[in-house]
N, C-alpha and C positions, 0 to 999 in steps of 0.2 A: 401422610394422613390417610387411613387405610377404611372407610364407615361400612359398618357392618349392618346385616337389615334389624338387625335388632336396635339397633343406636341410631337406625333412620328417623326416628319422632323429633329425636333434639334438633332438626335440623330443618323442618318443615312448621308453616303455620297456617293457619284458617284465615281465608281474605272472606269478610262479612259482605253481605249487602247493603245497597245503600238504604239509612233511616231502619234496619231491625237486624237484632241481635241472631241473625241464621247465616249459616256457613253458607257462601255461597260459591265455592270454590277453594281448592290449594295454592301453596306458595312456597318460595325455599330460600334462603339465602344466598347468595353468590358471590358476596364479596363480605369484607369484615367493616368496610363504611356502614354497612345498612340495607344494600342494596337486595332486592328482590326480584325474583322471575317467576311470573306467572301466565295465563294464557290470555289474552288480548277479549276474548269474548266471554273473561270473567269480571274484567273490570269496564265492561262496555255501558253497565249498568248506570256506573256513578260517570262517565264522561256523558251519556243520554240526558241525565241529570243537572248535567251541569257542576257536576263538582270533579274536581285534581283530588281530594283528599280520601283517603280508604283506609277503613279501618279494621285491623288486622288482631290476632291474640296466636300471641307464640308463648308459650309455658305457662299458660294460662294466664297470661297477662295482656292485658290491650293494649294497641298503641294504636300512631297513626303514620301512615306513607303516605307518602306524596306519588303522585302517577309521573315519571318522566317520559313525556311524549317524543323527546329528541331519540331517545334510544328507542322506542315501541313498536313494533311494525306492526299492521292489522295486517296486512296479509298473509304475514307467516304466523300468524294469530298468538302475535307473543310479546306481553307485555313488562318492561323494567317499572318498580317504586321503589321509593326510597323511605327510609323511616325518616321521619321529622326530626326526632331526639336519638339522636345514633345510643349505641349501647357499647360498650366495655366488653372487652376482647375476651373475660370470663362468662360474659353473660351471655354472647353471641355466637353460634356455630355457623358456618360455610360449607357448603358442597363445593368439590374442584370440578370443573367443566373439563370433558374430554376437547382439546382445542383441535384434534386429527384425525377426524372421524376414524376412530378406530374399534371402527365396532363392522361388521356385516352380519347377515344374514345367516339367523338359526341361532347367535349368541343368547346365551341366558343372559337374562333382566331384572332387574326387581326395583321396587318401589313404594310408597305409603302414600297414602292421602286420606280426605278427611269428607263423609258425605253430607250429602246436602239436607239442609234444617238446621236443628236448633246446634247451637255453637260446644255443647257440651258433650255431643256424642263423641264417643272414642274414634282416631283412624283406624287404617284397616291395611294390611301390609297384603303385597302380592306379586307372584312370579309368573312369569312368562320368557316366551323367545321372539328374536328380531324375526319381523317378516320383512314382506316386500313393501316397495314405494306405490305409493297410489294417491287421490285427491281428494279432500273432504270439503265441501262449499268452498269450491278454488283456492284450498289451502294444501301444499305439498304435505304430505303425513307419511311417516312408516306404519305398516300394520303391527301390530303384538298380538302374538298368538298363543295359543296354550294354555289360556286361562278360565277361572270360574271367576267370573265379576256379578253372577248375581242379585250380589246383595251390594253392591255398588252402583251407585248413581251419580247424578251430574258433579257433586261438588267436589270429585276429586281432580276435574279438571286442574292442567298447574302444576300437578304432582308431579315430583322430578321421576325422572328413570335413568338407573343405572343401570351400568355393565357388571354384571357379576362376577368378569372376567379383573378387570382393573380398579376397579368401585368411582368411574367417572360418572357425570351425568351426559347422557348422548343427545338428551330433550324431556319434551315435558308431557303428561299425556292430554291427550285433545277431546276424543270422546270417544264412546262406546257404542260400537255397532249392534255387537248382540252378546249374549253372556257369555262365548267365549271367543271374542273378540275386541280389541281396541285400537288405537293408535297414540302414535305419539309425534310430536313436528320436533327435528331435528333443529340444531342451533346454529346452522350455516347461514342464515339471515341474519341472524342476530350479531353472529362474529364478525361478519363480513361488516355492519353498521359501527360497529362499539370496537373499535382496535384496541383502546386500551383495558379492554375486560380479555378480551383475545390471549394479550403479552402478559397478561400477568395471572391468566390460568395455563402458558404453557412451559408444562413441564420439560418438555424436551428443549428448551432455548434456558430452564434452567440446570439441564443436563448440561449443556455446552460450553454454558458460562464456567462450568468446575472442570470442565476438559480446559477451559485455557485458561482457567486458574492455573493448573497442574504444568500447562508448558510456559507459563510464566515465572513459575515456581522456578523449574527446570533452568530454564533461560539465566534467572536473577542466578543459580547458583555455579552456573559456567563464568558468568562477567564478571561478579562480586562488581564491583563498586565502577568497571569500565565501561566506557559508550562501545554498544553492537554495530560496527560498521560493516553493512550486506557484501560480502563477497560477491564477484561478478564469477556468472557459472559459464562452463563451455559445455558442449555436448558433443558426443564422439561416436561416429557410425561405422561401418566398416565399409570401405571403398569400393564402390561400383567392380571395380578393378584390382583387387589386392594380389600382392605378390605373394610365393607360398614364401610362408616366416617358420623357420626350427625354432619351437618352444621349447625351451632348455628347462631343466627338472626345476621345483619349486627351490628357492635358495638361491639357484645361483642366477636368477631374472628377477627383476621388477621393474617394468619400464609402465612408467605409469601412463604413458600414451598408448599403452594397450594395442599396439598396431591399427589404430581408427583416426579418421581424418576429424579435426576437431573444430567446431565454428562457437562464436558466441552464443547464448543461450538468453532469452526473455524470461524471466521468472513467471511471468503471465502465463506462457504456455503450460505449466505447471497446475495451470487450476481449469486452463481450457480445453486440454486432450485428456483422455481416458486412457493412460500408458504407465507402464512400468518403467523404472528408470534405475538404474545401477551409480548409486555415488560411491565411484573410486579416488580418494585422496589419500596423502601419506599422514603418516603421524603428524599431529597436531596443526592442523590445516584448518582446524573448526567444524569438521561432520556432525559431530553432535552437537556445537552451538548453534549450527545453520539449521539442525532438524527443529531444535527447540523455537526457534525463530521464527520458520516457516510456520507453525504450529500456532505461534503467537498472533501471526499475519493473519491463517486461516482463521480464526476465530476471531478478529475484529470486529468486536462492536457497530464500529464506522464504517464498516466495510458492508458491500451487499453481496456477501461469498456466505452460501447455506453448505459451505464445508463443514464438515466434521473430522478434524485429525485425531490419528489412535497411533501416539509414539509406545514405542516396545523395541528392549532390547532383545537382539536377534539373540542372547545368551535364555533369557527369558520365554520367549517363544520356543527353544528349542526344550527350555524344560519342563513346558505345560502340553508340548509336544500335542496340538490339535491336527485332527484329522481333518474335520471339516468345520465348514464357516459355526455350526452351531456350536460344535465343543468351543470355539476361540470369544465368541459372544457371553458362555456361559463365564470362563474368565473374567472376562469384563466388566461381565455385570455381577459377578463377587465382589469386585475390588470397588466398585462404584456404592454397592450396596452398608457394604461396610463402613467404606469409609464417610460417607455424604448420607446414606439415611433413605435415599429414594426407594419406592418399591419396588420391587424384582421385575414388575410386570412391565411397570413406567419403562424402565431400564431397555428390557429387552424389546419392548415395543418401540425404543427409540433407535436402538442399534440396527433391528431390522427393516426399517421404513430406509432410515437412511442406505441401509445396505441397499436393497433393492433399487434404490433410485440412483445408484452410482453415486453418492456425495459423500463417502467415505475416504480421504486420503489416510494410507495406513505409513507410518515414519518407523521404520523398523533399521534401527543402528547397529551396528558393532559387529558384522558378520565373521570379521575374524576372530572375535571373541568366544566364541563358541568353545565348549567344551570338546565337543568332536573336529572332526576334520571332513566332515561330509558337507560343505558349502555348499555343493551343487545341491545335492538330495536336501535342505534344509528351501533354497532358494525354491524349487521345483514346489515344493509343499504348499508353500506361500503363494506361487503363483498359481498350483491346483484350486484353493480356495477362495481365489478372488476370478477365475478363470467366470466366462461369458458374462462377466458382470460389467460396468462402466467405471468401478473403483477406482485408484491409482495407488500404486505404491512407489514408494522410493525406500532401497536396502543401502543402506551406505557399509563402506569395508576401505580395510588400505586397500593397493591393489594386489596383495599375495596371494588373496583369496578369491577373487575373479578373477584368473588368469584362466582357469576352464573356459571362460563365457564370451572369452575377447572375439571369436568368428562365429556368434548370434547376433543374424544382422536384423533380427525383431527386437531385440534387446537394447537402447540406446542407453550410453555409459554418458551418466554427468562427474564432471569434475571442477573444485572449486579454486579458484585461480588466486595467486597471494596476491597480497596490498599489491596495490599498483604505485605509483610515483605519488599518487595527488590521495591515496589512500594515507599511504604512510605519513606526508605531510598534515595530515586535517588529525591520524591517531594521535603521533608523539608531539602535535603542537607546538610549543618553543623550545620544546625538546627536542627537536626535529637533529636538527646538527652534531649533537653528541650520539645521540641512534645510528645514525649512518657512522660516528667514527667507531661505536663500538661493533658494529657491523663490517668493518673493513676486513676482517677474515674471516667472517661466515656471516654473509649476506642473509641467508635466513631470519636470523636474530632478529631482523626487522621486518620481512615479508612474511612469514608464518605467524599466523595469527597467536596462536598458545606462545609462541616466543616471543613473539612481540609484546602479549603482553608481560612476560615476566620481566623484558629489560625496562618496557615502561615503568614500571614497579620501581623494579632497582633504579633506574634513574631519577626517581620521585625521593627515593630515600636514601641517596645521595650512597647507595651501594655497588655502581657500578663499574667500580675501576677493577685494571687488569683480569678483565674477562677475554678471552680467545677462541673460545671453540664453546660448542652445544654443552659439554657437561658445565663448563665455569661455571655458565647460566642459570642452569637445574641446582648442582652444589650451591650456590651464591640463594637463588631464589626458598629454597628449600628450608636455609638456615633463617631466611627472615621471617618466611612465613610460620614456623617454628619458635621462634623468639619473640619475634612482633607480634603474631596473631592478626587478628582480623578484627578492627574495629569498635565489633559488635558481641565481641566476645571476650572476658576479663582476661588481664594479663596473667599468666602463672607463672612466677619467679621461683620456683620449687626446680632448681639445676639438674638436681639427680632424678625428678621425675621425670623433664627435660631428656635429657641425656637417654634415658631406659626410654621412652615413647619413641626416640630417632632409633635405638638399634632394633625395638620392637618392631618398628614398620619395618624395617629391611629385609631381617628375620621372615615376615608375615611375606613379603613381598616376594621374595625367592623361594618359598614352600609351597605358595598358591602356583607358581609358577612352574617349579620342580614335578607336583603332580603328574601323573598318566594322564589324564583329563586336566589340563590344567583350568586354575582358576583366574580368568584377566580379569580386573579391574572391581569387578563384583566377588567378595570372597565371604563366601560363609563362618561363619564365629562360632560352627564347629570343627573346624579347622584346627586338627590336635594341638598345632605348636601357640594356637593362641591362650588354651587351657595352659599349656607348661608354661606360658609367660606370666602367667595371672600367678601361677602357683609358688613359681619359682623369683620371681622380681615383684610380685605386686601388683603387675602393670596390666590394668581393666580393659573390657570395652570402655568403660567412661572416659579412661584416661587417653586412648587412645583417639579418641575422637572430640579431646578439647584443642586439638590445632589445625584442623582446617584442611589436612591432608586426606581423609578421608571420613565418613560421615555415616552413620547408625541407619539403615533403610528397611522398613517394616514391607515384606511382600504380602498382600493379601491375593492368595491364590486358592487353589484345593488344598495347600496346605500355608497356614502362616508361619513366616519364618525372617530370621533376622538376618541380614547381611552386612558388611563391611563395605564399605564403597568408595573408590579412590575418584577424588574431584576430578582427576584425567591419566587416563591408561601410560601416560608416559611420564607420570610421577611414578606407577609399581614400578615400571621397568629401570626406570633409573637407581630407587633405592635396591632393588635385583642385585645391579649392575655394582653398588656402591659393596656390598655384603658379600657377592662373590670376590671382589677385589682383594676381600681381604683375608681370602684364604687361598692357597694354591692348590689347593685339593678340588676347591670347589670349582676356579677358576677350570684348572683339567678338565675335568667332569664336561662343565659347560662350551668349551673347545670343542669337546670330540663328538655334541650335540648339534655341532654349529648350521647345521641343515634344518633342524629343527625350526619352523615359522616361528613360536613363544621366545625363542631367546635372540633373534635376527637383533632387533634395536637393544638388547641389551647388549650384545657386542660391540657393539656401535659406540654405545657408551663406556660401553671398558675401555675402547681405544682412548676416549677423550678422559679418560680419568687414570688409567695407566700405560699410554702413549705409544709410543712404536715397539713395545714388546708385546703387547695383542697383536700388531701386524705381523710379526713376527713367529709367532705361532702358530698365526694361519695360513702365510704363506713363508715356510723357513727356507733362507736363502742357502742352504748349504744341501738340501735335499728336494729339486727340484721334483723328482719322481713320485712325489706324495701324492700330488695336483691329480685329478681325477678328468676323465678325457675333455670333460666341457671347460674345463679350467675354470671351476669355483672357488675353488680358492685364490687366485689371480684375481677372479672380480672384487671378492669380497673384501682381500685385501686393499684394494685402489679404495672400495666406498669407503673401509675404515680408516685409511690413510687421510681422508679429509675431516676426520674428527679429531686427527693427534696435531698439537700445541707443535712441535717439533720434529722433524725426521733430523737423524745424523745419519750421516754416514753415504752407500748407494742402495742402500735400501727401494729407494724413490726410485731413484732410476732404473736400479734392474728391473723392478715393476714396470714401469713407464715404457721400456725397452721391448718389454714381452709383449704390453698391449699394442702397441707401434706392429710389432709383425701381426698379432690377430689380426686386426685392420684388414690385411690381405686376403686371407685365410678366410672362406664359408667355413660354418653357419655362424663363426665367434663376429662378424664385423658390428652387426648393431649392438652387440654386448660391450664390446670393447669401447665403442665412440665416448658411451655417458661415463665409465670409467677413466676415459684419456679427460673429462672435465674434473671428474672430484682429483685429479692430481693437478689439474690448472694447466695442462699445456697447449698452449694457447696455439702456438705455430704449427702443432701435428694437424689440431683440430681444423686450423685455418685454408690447410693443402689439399682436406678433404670434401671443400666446397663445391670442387669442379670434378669430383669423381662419376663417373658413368652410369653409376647406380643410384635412382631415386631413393632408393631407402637413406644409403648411406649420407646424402645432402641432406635428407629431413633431419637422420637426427643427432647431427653436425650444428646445425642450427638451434636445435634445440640444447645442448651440449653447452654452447656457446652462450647462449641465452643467459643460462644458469648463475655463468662466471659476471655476469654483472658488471661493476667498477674496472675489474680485472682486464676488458674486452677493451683493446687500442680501438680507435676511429677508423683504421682503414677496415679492421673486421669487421664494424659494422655495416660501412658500406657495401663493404662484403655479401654481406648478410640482407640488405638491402635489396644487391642486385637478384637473390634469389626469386624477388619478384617476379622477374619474368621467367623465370624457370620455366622448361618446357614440360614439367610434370606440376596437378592440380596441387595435392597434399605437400610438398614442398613449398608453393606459395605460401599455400596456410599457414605451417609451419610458421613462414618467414615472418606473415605477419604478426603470428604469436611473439615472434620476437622482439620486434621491433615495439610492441606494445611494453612487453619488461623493459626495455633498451632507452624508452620513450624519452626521457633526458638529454640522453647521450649523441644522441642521431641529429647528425650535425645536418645542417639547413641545405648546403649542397646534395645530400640524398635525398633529404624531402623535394626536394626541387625535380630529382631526376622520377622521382614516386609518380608527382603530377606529371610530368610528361607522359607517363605512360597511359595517363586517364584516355590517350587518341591510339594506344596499340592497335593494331590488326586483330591479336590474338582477344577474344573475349574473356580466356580466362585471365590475362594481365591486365583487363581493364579491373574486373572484379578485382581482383586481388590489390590492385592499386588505391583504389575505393576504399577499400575493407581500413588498407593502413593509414590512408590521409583519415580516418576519422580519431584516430591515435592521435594526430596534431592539430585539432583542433583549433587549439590556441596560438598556433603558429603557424597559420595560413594564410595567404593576403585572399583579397575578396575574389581574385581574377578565380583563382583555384574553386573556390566553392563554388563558383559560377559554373568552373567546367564539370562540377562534380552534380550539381542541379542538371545539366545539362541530359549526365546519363539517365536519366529518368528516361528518356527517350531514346534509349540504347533498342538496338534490332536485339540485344538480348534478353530475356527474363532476367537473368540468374543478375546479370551488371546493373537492372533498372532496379531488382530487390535491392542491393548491396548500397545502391546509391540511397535508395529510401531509407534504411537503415540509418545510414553517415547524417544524412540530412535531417531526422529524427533527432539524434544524436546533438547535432549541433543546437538544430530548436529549441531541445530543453536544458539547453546548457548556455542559452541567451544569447547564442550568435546571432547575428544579424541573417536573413536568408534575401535571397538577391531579388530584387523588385515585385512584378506582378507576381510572379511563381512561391512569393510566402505565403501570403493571403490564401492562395489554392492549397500550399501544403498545411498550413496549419489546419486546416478544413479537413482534410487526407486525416492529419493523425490522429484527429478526434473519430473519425469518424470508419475508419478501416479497421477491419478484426481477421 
């Protein structure tokens, strides 16, 4: 609602004197009850009197208000009434109150009011600028300057004043010093008395509400119909001490430990530092459900967080390509404007308060998605624009794409950790048991969020047999959600429309992908091969987007435009993957691309859909000399070999064979370790627990970790004793694992855990701490006793770790060991 000075009369009235028909001041509406704002020593008249009641004429009508004394302040000389006989939402107009003083000094003003006498004279409109603060009979007042008030007198007291900037009202005028002078008392008393006049003129808390409409929006259409269970985040720095590491070219690395030592992470910290953060996770691990979430959290009603989150795909940001903070505000406040209605002014006046005061958390996803390949220079941009401010961001990407940033040790990398034991149990419910059998050959199935949910699905609808590997999953899931549909959306029995909308997406999928610039996830519907589908088979936008795979998205930016948009980046890739399969020309093609980041996972999935003849091509056994010096193809063959149903033959093992010697061999050994797990060989992995080199134990462990079920009990004890490892990051490590393992890890290692809580070394008392709060549930009280104890450890690092465990335990209802609860529970309320 935008009032113009011209349309200022509807919206103002004449408050009479008491006992005779003369104006004896202004008035204005302020709410659509009735309610009135006028000036305190206009209606002083009729309280001297002895009367609450005041009679008023707004559009030439008279009525009657009542004086509410509860809201009234005389000393900010500013008075609330009410009308008696409320009026009809046609009959009654309101001024919105600026609720953020956002007005200073020199802003132009304007205003109307009505002078004093008889009730019939006309008001009188007029302009001025903010001046400064000063006092009028010990009433705080602004001056207004710049004006001819000549022919104005007392009775325009009351009269509102607006910003001619935003068309709020900032206050009321008060009185006139000399004719080109007045003032006006601002409404900071008033707001400060009357909260709910406050919340329900501020616009910017109804800005917010539609920012987390938008990431609920966002949220509901990642879950569809599943409960959101928060991943638990870790964070990764780069070590006091790092060894130098050979970064092998993009392709043939991705170690999502990033070479950084990784500890658990408070999602609190998240709203209580002013930092940047790097979320590296792999496909379908939940980066964008978690951003949406976050999002949802930030903007909690119930909550006392005056965050403001601004998700944005990093494909998005790269193509309204802002320079500076203004260019990325005016974006914003298009797409706001458009779509919800508010004014431009409102908008940008809300984006910048919050900017400046650091309460902007910016959710920027999908960095691999980018059209270019310039990550770094994309990331750099984004921190150029938020650079000396208190903001925060978080960029989420797999890790292919921050491999540049891994030795920035101002940069802390979060990553989001799968279901745990006691996750997966509370996801698949009484489902729980068939989850883990259909998981006995790829573990994933049930700790990756996105796959977890599709087997819950198919478990639900009694689709889940003879599944074995990641593609079964996507094929199986792909065809239900395809045929079944969604709920909420009518079945279509039309086969051959069916049928043409599945090789349409594939088709769509492999072209956006094929692209120089490719298109992930986000694909524009000028995209030539969508025109030839429409032309040549029939097959629409509409029809395309009646099943649930991907979904019709209006960008409102500097230019509006339509896009295609796949519910998750590892549905393209798969149908990619499904469409190449079925040609051998294309399949070539995409082989000798294999370097390429856009087609990495759809390799992946070729293997799991046409099985050890992808392995085969990319590493062929009869022409070893193809392999290029860092032997990426050796790796990449081991990763795809854990996606095929089958190996025959020595395929496996002459792979297996090769990686066995890397092992030896600089700079290939930590490449080779996570490659000896996606073959599952458990006894190479197990010999290389006591090797010489802290790297190679760390990520031995983590190797191990992976294999899950597969991992005998002496390995884990194995893996156990890593605790006292005489290097820090192999602890850690260990306890990361033991956290995945957390079932498995039979009661004589926890027992040797706790012995160590009295080491010499500080760093295995930590480390021992860190892992007893893994077993929780399987601790006798002597143990939490020795672990309260360390609170009083001669070191920091062991008495945090210990606080930590015993938090941990707190709110998870364990009992805490006598006087020392009472004091902790005190602690946890009460430390920040």
């Amino acid at each position: 609602m935008s009032v113009e000075i011209g349309d200022l009369e509807q919206y103002v009235l004449k408050i009479l004197q008491p006992e005779r028909r003369e104006t004896n001041g202004t008035g204005f509406f302020c709410h659509p009850d009735g309610y009135i704002l006028t000036c305190y020593h206009v209606i002083e008249p009729h309280l001297n009197a002895g009367e609450n009641d005041v009679n008023v004429i707004y559009r030439d009508k008279e009525h009657q208000a009542r004086i509410c004394e509860e809201y009234s302040i005389k000393d900010a000389d500013i008075a609330v009434l009410k009308l008696v006989r409320p009026l009809t939402s046609s009959e009654l107009k309101y001024l919105l109150l600026d609720t953020h003083k956002r007005w200073d000094v020199g802003d132009e003003i304007y205003s109307f009011g009505y002078p004093e006498g008889y009730f019939s004279k006309p008001g009188i409109p007029i302009y001025g600028s903010v001046g400064g603060p000063t006092k009028v009979e010990g009433a705080s007042v602004i001056q207004i300057t710049g004006l001819d008030l000549s022919n104005v007198d007392n009775g325009y007291s009351g009269a509102p004043v607006l910003n001619l900037r935003n068309k709020k009202v900032i206050g009321l005028i008060n009185a006139r010093y000399q004719p080109m002078q007045a003032f006006f008392v601002p409404l900071t008393e008033l707001l400060k008395r009357w909260q709910e006049l406050r919340v329900f003129h501020d616009v910017f808390k109804e800005i917010r509400s539609k920012l987390a409409k938008e990431a609920q929006k966002g949220l509901e259409g990642k879950l569809g119909e599943s409960r959101f269970i928060p991943l638990r985040l870790e964070c990764g720095t780069v070590p006091v001490r790092r060894e130098v590491e050979v970064v092998m070219k993009r392709g043939a690395r991705e170690w999502s430990a990033h070479g950084r030592k990784w500890k658990d992470f408070d999602l609190k910290k998240l709203t209580s530092f002013s930092r940047s953060y790097i979320l590296s996770s792999p496909v379908g691990t939940g980066k964008t459900t978690f951003l949406y979430w976050l999002a949802t959290q930030l903007t909690d009603t119930d909550t006392d967080t005056d965050t403001v989150p601004i998700f944005m795909p990093c494909a998005e940001f790269e193509r309204i390509n802002p320079r500076n903070w203004n260019e990325l505000r005016e974006h914003l406040t298009l797409f706001l404007k458009l779509k919800y209605g508010f004014l431009e002014e409102d908008i940008k006046d809300f984006f910048d308060i919050y900017f400046r005061d650091g309460k902007i958390f910016f959710l920027f996803d999908g960095l691999d998605q980018i059209k270019g390949d310039d990550y770094t220079g994309l990331l750099n941009t984004i921190f150029k624009i938020i650079a000396l401010t208190r903001n925060r961001v978080i960029i989420s990407s797999r890790p292919s794409a921050v491999i540049p940033l891994e030795s920035e040790r101002g940069l802390p990398f979060l990553r989001l950790k799968p279901f745990s034991s006691e996750d997966i149990k509370l996801y698949f419910g009484d489902n729980y048991e068939q989850a883990r059998s259909i998981s006995r050959f790829a573990p994933d199935l049930i700790r990756v969020p996105m796959l977890a949910f599709m087997t819950k699905t198919l478990i639900r609808e009694g689709e889940a047999k003879n599944i074995f590997n990641r593609a079964d999953i996507y094929a199986r899931f792909l065809e239900y959600v395809i045929y079944q549909h969604e709920p909420n959306r009518p079945l279509v029995t039309d086969v051959q429309l069916i049928e043409g909308v599945k090789e349409a997406l594939k088709r769509i999928s492999f072209d956006a992908l094929n692209l120089k610039e490719p298109q992930i996830q986000k694909i524009s519907i000028n995209l030539p091969v969508i025109e030839d589908l429409n032309r040549e088979f029939g097959i629409n936008i509409k029809a395309l987007t009646k099943f649930g795979l991907v979904n019709l998205i209006l960008e409102m930016g500097d230019i509006i435009q339509h896009s295609l948009f796949f519910t998750h980046q590892s549905f393209q890739e798969f149908l990619a993957a499904q469409y190449i399969s079925e040609d051998s020309k294309r399949l070539e093609a995409v082989i000798n691309e294999m370097w390429s980041p856009k087609w990495r996972e759809v390799i992946k999935f070729l293997a799991g859909i046409r099985g050890q003849e992808i392995v085969e091509k990319i590493y062929p056994q009869d022409n070893d000399n193809e392999d290029d010096i860092i032997h990426s193809r050796l790796f990449l063959a081991a990763e795809c070999l854990a996606e095929v149903r089958e190996v025959r033959g020595e395929l496996k093992e002459e792979i297996n064979q090769k990686l066995k010697e890397l092992i030896r061999i600089e700079p290939f050994r930590l490449t080779a370790i996570p490659a000896l797990g996606f073959l599952g060989d458990i006894t190479s992995l197990k010999s290389l627990l006591g090797d010489l080199d802290w790297r190679v134990r760390a990520a031995t462990v983590e190797a191990l970790a992976k294999l899950e079920d597969k991992v005998p009990e002496e390995a884990i004890k194995d893996i156990a004793a890593r605790l006292r490892d005489d290097n820090r990051y192999v602890r850690a490590v260990a306890v990361e694992a033991l956290v995945e393992l957390e079932d498995r890890v039979p009661g004589e290692a926890i027992k040797d855990i706790a012995g160590w809580l009295r080491d010499d070394d500080w760093d295995v008392r930590e480390a021992a701490v860190e892992a007893l709060a893994v077993f929780k549930d399987r601790l006798p009280e002597e143990v939490i006793k020795d672990i309260a104890g360390r609170l009083q450890d001669d070191d920091r690092e062991v008495r945090e770790s210990a606080y930590r465990t015993l938090k941990i335990f707190y709110e998870s209802g364990i009992p805490l060991p006598g006087r020392r609860n009472r004091s902790l529970k005190f602690r946890f309320f009460s430390r920040r």
